[in-house]
DRENNU-8324 format. One record per residue: residue number from 1; residue in three letters; x, z, y of N, C-alpha, C, O in turn. Coordinates in Angstrom, 1 decimal, decimal comma. Each point is the difference from the previous one (the first is absolute). Example, Ala and Ser with C-alpha at 12.3 -4.5 7.8 and 13.67 -1.06 7.14 Angstrom:
BEGIN
LUMLO     k     r      nc1      nc3      nc2     cac1     cac3     cac2      cc1      cc3      cc2      oc1      oc3      oc2
LUMLO     1   ALA     13,2      7,8     -5,7     -0,9      0,0      1,2      0,9      0,0      1,2      1,0      0,7      0,0
LUMLO     2   SER     -1,4     -1,4      1,1      0,9      0,0      1,1     -0,8      0,8      1,1      0,5      0,1      1,1
//
This chain:
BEGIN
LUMLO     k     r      nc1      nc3      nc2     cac1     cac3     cac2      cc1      cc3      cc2      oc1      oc3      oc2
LUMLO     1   UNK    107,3    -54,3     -5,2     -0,8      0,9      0,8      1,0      1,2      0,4      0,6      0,6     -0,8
LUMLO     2   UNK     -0,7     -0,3      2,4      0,6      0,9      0,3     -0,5      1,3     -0,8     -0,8      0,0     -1,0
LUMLO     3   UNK      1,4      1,2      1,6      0,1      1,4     -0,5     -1,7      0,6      1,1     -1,2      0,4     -0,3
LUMLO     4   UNK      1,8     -0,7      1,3     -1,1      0,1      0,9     -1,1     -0,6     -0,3     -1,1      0,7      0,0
LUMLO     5   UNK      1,0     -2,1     -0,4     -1,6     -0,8      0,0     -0,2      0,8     -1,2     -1,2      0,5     -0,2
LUMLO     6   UNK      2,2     -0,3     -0,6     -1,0     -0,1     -1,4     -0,5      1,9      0,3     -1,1      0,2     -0,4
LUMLO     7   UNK      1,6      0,8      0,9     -0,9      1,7      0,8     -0,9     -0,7      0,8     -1,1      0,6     -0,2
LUMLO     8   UNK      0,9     -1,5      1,1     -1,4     -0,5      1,1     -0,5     -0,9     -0,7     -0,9     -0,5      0,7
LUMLO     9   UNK      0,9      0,0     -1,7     -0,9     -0,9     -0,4     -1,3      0,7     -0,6     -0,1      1,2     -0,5
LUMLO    10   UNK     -1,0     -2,1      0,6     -1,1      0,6     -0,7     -0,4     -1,2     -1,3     -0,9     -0,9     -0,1
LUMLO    11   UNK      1,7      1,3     -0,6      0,0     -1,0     -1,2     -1,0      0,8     -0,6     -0,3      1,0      0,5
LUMLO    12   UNK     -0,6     -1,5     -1,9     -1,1      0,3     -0,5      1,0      1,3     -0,5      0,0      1,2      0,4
LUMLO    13   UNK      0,7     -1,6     -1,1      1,0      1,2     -1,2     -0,2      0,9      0,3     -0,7      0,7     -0,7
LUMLO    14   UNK      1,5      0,1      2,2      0,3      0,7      0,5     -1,6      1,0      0,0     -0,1      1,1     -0,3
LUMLO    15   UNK     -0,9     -2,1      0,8     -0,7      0,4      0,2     -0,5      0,9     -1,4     -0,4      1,2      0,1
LUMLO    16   UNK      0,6     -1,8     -1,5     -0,6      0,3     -1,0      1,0      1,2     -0,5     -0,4      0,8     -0,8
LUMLO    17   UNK      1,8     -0,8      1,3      0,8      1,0     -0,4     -0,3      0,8      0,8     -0,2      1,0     -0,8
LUMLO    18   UNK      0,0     -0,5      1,8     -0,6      0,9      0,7     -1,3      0,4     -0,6      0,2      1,0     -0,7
LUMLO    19   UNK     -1,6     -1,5      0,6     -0,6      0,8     -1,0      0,3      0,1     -1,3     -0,8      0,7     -0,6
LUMLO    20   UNK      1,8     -1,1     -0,1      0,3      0,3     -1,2      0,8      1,6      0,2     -0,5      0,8     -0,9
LUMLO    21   UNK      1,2     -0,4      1,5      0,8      1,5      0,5     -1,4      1,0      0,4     -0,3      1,0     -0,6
LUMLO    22   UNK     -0,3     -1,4      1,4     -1,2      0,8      0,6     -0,6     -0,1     -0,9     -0,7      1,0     -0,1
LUMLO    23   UNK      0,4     -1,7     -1,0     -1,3      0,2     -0,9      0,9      1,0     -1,3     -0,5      0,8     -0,8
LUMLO    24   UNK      2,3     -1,2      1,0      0,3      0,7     -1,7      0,6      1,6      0,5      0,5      0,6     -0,9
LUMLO    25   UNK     -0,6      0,2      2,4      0,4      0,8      0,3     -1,0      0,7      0,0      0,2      1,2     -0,2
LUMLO    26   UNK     -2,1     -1,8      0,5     -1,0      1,4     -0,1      0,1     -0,3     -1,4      0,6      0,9     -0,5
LUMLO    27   UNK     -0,9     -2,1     -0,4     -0,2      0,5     -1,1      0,7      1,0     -0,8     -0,4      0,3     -1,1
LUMLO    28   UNK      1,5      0,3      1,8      0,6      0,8     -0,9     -0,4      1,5      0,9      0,0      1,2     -0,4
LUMLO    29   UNK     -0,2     -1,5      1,3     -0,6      1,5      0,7     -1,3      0,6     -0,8     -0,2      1,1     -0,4
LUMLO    30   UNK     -0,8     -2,4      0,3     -1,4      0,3     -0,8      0,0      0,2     -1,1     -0,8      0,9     -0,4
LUMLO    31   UNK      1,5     -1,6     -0,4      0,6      0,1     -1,6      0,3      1,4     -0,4     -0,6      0,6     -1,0
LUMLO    32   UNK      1,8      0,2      1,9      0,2      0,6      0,2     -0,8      1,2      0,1      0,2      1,0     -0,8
LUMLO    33   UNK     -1,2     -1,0      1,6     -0,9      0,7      0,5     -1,4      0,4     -0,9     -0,5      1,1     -0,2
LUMLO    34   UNK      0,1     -2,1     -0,2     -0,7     -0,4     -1,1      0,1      0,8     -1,2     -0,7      0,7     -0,6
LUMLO    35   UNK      1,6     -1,2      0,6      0,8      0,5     -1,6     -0,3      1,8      0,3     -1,0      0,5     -0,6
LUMLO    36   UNK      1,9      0,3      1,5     -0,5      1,2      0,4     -0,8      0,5     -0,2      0,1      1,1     -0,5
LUMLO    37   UNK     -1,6     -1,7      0,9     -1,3      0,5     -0,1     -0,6      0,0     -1,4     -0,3      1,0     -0,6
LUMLO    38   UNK      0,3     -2,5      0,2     -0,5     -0,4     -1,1      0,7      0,3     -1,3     -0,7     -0,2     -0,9
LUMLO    39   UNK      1,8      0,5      0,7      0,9      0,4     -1,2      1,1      1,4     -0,2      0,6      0,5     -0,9
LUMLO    40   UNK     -0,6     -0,2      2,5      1,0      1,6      0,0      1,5     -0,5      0,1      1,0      0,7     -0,2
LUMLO    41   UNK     -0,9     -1,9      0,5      1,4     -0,9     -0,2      0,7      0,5      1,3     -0,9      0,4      0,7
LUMLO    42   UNK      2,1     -0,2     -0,2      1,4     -0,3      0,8     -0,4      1,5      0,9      0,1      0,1      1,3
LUMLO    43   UNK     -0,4      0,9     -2,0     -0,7      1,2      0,6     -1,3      0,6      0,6     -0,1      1,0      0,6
LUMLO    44   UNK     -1,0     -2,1     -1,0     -1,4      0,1      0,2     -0,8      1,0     -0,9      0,3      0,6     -1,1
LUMLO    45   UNK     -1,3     -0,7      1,9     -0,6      1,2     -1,0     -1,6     -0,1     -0,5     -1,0      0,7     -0,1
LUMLO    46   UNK      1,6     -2,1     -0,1     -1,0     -0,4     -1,0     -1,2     -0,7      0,8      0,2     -0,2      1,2
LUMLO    47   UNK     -1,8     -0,3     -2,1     -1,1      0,2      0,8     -0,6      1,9     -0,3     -0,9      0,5      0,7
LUMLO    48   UNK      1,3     -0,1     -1,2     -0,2      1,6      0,0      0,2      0,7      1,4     -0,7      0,5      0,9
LUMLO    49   UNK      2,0     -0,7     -1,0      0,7      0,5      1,7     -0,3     -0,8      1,1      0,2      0,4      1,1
LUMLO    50   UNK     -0,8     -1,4     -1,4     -0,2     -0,9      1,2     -1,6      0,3      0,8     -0,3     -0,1      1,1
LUMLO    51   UNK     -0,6      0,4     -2,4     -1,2      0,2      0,3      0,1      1,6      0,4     -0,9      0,5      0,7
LUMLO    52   UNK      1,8      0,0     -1,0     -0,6      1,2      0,2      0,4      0,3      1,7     -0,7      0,8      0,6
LUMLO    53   UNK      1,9     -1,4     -0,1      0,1     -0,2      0,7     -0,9     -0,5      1,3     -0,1      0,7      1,0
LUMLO    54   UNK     -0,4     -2,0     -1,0     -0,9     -0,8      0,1     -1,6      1,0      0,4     -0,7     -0,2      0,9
LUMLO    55   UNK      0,5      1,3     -2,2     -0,9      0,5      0,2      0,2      0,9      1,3     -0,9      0,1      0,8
LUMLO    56   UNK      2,3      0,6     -0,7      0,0      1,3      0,7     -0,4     -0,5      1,5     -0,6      0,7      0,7
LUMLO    57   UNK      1,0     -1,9     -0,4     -0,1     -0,7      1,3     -1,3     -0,7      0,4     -0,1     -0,8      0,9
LUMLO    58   UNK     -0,9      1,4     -1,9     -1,6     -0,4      0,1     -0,1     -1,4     -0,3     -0,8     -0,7      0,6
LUMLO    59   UNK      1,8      0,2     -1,7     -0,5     -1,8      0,1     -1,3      0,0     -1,3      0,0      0,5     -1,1
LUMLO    60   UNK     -0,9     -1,1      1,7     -0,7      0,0     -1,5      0,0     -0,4     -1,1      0,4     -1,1      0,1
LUMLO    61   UNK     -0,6      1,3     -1,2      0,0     -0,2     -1,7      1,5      0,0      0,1      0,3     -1,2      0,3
LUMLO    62   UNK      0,6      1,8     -0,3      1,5      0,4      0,1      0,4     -1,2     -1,5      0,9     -0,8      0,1
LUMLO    63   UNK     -1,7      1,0     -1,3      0,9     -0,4     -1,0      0,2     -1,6      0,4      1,0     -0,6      0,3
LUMLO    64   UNK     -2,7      0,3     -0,5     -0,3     -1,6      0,5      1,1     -0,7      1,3      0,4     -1,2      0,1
LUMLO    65   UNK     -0,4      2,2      0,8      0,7     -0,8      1,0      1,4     -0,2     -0,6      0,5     -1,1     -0,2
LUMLO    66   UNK      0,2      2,4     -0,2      1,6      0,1     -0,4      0,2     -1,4     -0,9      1,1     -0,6     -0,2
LUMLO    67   UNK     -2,2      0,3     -0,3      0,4     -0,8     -1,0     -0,1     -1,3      0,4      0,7     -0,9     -0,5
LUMLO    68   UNK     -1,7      0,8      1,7     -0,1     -1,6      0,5      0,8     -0,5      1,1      0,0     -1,1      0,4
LUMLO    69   UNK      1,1      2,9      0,3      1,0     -0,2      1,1      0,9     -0,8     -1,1      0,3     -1,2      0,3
LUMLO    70   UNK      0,1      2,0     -1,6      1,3     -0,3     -0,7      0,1     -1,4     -0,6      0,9     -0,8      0,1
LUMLO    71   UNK     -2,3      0,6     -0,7     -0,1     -1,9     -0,4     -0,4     -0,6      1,1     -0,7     -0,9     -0,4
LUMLO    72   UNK      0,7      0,9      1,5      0,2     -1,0      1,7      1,0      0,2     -0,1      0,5     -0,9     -0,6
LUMLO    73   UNK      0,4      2,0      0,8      1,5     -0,4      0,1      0,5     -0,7     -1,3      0,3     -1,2     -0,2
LUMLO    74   UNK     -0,2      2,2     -0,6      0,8     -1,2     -1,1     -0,8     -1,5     -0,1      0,5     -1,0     -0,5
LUMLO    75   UNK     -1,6      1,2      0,9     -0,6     -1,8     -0,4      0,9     -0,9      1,3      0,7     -1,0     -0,2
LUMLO    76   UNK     -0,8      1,5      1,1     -0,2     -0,2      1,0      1,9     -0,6      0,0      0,4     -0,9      0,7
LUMLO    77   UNK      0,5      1,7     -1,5      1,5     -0,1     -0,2      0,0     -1,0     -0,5      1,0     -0,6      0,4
LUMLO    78   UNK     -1,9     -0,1     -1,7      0,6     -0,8     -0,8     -0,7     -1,2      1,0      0,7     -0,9      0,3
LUMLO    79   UNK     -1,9      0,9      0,1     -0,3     -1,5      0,7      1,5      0,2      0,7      0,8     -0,8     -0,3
LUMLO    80   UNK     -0,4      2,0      1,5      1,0     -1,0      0,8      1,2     -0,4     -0,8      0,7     -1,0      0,3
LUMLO    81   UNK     -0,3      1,7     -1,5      1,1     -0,4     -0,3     -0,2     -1,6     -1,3      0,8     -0,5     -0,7
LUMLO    82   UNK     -2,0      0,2      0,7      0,1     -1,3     -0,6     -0,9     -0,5      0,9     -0,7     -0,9     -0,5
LUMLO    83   UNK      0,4      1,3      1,5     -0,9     -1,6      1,2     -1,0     -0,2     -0,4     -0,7     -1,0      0,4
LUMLO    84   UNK      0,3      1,8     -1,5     -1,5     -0,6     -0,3     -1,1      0,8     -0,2      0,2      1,2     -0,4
LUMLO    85   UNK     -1,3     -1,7      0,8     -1,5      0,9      0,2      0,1      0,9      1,5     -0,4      1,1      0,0
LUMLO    86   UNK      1,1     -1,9      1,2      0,1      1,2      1,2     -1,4     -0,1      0,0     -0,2      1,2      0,1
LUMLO    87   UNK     -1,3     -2,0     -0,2     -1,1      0,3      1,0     -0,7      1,0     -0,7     -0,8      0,6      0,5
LUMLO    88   UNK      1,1     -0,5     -1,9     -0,9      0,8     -0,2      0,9      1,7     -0,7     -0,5      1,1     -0,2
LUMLO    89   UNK      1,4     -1,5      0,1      1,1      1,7      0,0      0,7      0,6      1,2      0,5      1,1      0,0
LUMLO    90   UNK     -0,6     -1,9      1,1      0,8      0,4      1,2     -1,5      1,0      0,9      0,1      1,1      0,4
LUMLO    91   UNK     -0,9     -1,6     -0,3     -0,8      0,7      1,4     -0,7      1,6     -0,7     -0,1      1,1      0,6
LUMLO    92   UNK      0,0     -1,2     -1,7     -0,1      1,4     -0,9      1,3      0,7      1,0      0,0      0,7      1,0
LUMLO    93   UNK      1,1     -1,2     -1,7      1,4      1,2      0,6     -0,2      0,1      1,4      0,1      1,1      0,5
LUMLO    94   UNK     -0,3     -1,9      0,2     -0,2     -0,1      1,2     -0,9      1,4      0,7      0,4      0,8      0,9
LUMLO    95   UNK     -1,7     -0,8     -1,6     -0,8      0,8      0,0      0,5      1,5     -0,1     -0,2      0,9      0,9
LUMLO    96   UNK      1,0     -0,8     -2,2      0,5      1,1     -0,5      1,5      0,5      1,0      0,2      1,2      0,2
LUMLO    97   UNK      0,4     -2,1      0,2      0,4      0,2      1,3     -0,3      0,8      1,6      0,6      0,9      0,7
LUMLO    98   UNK     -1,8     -1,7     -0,6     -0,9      0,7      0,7     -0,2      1,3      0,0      0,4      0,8      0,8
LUMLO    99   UNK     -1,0     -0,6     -1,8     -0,1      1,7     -0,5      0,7      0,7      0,2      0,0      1,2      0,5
LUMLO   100   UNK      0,8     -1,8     -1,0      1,6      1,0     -0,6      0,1      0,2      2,0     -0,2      1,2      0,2
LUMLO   101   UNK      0,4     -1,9      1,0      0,1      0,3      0,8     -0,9      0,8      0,8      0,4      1,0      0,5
LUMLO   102   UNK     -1,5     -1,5     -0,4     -0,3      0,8      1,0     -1,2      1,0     -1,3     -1,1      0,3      0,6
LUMLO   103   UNK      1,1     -0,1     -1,3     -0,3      1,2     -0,9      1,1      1,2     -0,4      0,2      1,2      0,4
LUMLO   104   UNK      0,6     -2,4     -1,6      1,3      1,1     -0,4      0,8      0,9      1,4      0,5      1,1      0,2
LUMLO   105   UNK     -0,7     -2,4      0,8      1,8      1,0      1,2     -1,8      0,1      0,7     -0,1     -1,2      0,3
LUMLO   106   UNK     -1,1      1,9      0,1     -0,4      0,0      0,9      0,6      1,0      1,1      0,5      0,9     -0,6
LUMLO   107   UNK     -0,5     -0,7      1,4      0,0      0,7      0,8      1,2      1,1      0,4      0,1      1,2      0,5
LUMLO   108   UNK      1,4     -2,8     -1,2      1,4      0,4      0,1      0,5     -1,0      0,9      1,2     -0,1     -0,1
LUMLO   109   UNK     -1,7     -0,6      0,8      0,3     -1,1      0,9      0,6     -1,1     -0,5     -0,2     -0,5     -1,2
LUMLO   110   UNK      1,0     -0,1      2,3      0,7     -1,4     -0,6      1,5      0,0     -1,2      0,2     -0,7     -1,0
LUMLO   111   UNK      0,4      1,7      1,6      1,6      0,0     -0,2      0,0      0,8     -1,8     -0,4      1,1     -0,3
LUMLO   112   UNK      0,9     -2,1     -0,8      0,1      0,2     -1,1      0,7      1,4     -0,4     -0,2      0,7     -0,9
LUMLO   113   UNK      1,0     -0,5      2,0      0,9      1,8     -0,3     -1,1      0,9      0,0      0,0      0,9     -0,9
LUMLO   114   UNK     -1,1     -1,0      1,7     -0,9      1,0      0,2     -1,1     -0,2     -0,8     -0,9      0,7      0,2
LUMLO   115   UNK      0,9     -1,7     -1,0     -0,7     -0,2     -1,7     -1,2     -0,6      1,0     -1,2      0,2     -0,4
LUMLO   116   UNK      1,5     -0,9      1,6     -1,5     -1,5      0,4     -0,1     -1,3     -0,6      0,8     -0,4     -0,9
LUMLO   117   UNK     -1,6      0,1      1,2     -0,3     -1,3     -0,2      1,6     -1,3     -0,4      0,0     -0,5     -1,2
LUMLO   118   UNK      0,8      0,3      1,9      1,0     -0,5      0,3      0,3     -1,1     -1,1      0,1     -1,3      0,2
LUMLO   119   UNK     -0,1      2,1     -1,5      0,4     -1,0     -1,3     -1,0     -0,4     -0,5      0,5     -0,8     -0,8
LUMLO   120   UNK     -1,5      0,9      0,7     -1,0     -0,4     -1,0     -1,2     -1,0      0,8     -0,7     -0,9     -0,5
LUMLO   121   UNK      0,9      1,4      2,0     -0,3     -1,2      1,1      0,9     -1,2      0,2     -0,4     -1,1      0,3
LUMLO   122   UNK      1,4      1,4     -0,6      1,1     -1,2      0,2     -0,5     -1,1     -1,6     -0,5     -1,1      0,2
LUMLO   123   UNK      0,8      1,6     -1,4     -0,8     -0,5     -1,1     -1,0     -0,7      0,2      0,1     -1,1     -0,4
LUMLO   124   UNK     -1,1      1,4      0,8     -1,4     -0,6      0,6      0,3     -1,2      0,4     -0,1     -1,1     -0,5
LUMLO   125   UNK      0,6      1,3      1,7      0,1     -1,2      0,9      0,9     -0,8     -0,8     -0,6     -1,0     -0,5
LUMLO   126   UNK      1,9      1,1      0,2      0,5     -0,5     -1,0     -0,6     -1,1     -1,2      0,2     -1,2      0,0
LUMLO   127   UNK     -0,8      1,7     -0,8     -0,8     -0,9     -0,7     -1,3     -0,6      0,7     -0,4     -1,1     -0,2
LUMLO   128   UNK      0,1      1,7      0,8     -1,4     -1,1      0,8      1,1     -1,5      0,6     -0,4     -1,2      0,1
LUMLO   129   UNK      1,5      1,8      0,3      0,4     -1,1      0,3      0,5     -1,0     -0,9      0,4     -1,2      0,4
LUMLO   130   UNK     -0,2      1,6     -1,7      0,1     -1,1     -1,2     -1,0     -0,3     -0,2      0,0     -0,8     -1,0
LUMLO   131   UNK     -0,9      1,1      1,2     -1,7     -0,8     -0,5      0,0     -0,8      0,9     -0,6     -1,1     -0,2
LUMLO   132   UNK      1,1      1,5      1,7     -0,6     -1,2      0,6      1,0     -1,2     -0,1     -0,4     -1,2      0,3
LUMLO   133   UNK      1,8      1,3     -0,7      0,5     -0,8     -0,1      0,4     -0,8     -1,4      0,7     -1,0      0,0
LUMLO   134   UNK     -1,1      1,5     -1,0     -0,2      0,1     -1,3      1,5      0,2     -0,7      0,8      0,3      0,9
LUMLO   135   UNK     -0,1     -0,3     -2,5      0,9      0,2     -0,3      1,3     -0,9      0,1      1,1      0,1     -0,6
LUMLO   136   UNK     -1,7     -1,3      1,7      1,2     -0,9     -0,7      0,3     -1,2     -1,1     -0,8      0,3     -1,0
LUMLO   137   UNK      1,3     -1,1      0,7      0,6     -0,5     -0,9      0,8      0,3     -0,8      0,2     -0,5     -1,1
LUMLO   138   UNK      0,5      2,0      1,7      0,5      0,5     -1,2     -0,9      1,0     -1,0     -0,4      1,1      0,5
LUMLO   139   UNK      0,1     -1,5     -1,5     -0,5      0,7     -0,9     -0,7     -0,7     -1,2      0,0     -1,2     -0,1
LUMLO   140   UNK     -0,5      2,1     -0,9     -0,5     -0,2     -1,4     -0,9     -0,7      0,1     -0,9      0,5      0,6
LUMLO   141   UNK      0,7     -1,9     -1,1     -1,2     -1,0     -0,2     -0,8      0,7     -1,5      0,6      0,2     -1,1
LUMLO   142   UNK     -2,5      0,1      1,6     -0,4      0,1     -0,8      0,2     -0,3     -1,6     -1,0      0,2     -0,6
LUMLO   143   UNK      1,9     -0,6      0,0      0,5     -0,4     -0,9      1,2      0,6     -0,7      0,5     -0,3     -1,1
LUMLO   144   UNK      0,1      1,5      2,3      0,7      0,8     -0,2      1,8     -0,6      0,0      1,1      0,4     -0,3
LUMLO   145   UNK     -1,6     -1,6      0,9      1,8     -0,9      0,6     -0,4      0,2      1,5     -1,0      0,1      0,7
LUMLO   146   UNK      2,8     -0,2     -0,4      0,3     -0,1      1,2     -1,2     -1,0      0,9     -0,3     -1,1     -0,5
LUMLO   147   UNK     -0,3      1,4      1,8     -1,1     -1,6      0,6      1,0     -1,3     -0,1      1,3      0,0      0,1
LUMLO   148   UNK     -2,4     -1,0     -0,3      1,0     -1,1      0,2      0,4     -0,7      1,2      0,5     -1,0      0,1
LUMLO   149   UNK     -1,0      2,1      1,0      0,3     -0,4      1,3      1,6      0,3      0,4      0,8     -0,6      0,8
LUMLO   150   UNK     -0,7      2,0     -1,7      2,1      0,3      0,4      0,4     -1,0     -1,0      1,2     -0,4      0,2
LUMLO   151   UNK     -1,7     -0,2     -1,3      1,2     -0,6     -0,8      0,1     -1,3      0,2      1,0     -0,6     -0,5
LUMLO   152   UNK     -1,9     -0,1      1,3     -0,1     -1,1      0,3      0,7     -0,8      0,9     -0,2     -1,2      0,2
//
């Protein structure tokens, strides 16, 4: 196989290594993020700071939500980063996504410098679009091994 066929080809692989990068690059943004809210981890401030936060911007029950933003994301990190449970941990973050945009940046427009929408809309769409296309073959078979669809 040329150099060329095998960049134009639409082999299954490719296809599965490509959501395998897109699914292990948010999981570490949400993980990431998650962690922040729900634990005070990589400079967060806690669900304390997060609700209180949360509250000043009129979201309601500040603690309840801070806490169900931080476990959507972090849940939401480990389905993408092991491929498993997107239908029922992905449309939560999705949701919380949502919010986060046109709640958290309301009424800072599109462009992320001016604290809009920009990043947390891009997220959104982002994962909706691994639900609709699901995680791939690459990933953790309920059983906690590799699927036997990559080793096969």
């Amino acid at each position: 196989m040329t150099m060329k066929t095998a960049l134009t080809s639409h082999h299954p692989l490719h296809q599965d290594l490509g959501l395998l990068l897109l699914r292990a690059m948010l999981a570490v943004v949400f993980l990431w993020h998650g962690s922040q809210k729900l634990f005070g981890l990589f400079g967060g401030h806690g669900i304390d700071g997060t609700a209180g936060w949360l509250g000043s911007i009129g979201v309601p029950l500040p603690t309840l939500s801070a806490i169900l933003a931080g476990a959507s994301e972090f849940g939401g990190g480990v389905a993408l980063a092991t491929g498993l449970a997107f239908r029922l941990t992905l449309p939560p973050l999705v949701f919380t996504m949502l919010v986060a945009a046109f709640v958290g940046h309301a009424g800072k427009g599109f462009d992320v410098q001016n604290g809009g929408m920009e990043y947390p809309l891009t997220l959104a769409v982002a994962v909706t679009a691994l639900i609709l296309t699901g995680p791939g073959r690459m990933r953790l078979a309920p059983a906690g091994r590799l699927s036997a669809a990559v080793t096969a």
